[in-house]
LUMKOLTOR-81609 format. One record per residue (C-alpha): residue number from 1; x, y, z; residue in three letters. Coordinates in pm, 1 decimal. Last residue first. Layout:
<sites>
<site seq="NUM" x="X" y="Y" z="Z" type="ALA"/>
...
</sites>
This chain:
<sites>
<site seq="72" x="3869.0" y="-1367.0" z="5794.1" type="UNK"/>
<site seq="71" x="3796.2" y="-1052.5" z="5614.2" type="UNK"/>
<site seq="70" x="3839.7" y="-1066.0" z="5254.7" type="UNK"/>
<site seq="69" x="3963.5" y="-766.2" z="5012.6" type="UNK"/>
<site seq="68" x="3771.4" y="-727.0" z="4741.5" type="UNK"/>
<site seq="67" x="3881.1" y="-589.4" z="4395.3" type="UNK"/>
<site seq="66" x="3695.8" y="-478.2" z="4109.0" type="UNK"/>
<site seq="65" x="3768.0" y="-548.1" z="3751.1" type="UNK"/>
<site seq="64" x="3862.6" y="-233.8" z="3487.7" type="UNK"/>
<site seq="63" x="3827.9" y="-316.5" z="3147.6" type="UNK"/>
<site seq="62" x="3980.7" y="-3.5" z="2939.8" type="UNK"/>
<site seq="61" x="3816.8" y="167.7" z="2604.9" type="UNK"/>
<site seq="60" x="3776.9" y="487.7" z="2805.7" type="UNK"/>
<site seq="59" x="4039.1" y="560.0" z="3060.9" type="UNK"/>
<site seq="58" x="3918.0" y="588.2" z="3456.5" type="UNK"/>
<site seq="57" x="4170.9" y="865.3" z="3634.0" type="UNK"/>
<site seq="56" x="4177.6" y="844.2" z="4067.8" type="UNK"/>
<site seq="55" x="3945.9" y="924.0" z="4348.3" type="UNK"/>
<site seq="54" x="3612.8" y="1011.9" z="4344.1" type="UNK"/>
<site seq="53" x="3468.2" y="830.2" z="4070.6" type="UNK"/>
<site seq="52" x="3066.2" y="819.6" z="3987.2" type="UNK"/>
<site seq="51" x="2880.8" y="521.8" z="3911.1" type="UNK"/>
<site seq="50" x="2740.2" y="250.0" z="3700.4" type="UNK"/>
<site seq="49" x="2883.2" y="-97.9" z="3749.2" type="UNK"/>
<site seq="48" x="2815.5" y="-330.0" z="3432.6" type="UNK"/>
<site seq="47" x="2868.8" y="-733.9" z="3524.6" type="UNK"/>
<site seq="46" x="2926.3" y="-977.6" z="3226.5" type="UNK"/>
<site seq="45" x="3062.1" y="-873.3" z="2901.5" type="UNK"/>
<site seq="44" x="2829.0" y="-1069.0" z="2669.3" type="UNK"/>
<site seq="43" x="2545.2" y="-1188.2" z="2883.4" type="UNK"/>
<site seq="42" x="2519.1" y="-803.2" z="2993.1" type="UNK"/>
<site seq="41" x="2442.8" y="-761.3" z="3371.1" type="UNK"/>
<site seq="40" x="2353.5" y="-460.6" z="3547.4" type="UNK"/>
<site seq="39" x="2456.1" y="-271.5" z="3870.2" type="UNK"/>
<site seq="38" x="2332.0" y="118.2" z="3939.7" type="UNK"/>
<site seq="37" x="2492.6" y="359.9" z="4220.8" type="UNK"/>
<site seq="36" x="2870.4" y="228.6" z="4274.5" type="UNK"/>
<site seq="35" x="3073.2" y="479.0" z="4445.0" type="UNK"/>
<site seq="34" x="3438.1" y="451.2" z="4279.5" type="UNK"/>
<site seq="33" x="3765.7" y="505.3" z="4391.9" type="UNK"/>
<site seq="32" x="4124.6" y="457.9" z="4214.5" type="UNK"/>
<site seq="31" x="4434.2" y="320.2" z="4414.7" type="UNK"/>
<site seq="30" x="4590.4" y="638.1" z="4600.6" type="UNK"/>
<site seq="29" x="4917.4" y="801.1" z="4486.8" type="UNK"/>
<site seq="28" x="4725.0" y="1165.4" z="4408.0" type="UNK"/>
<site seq="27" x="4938.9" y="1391.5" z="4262.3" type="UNK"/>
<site seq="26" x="4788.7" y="1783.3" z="4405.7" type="UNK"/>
<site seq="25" x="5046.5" y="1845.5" z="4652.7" type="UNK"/>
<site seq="24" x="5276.8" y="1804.4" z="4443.0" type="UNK"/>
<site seq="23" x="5331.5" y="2157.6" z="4278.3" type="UNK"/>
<site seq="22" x="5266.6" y="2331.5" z="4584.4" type="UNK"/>
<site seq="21" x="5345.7" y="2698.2" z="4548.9" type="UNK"/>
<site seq="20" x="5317.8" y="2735.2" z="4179.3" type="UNK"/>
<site seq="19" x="4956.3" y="2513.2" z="4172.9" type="UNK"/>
<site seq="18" x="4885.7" y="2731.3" z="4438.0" type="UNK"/>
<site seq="17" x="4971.3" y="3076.8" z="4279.7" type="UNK"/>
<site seq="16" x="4783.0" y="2965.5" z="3941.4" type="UNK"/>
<site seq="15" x="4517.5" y="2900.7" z="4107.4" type="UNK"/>
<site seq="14" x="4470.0" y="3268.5" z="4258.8" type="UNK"/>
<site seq="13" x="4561.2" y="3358.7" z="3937.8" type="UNK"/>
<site seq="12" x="4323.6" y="3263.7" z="3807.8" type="UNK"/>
<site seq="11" x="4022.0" y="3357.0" z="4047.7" type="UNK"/>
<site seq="10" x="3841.9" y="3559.1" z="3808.0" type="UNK"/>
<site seq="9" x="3731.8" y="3939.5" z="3750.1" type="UNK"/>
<site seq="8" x="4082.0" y="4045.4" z="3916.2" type="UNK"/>
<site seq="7" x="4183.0" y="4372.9" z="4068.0" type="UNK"/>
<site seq="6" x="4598.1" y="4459.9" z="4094.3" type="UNK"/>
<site seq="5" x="4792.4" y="4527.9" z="4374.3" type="UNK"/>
<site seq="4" x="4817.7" y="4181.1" z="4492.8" type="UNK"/>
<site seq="3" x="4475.8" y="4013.7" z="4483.9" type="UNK"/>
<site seq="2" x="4212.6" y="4278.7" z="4511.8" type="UNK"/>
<site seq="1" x="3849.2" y="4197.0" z="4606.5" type="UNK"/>
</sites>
């Protein structure tokens, strides 16, 4: 398929046009997510969550501690 007047072998510029046309779109402001699929426990760190994220940047090297709300 053409895009413009010129033929294409990859879709490039076809994300290049939406990252030009809305710029912010794509920050997300949302705390991080992550689906949980295997718990452990290591005496010397404590709990181990193994899982995927969906929503947000994890950094290597970081402690990250999980929050709950409560429902009274």
């Amino acid at each position: 398929m053409a895009i413009g007047k010129k033929q294409t072998s990859d879709i490039k510029y076809l994300l290049d046009t939406i990252l030009r046309k809305y710029p912010n779109q794509l920050t997300l402001r949302a705390p991080r997510k992550m689906q949980v699929a295997s718990l452990d426990f290591s005496s010397y760190v404590g709990r181990i969550a193994i899982g995927r994220v969906f929503r947000g940047d994890i950094t290597a090297g970081l402690d990250y501690t999980r929050a709950k709300r409560t429902v009274k």
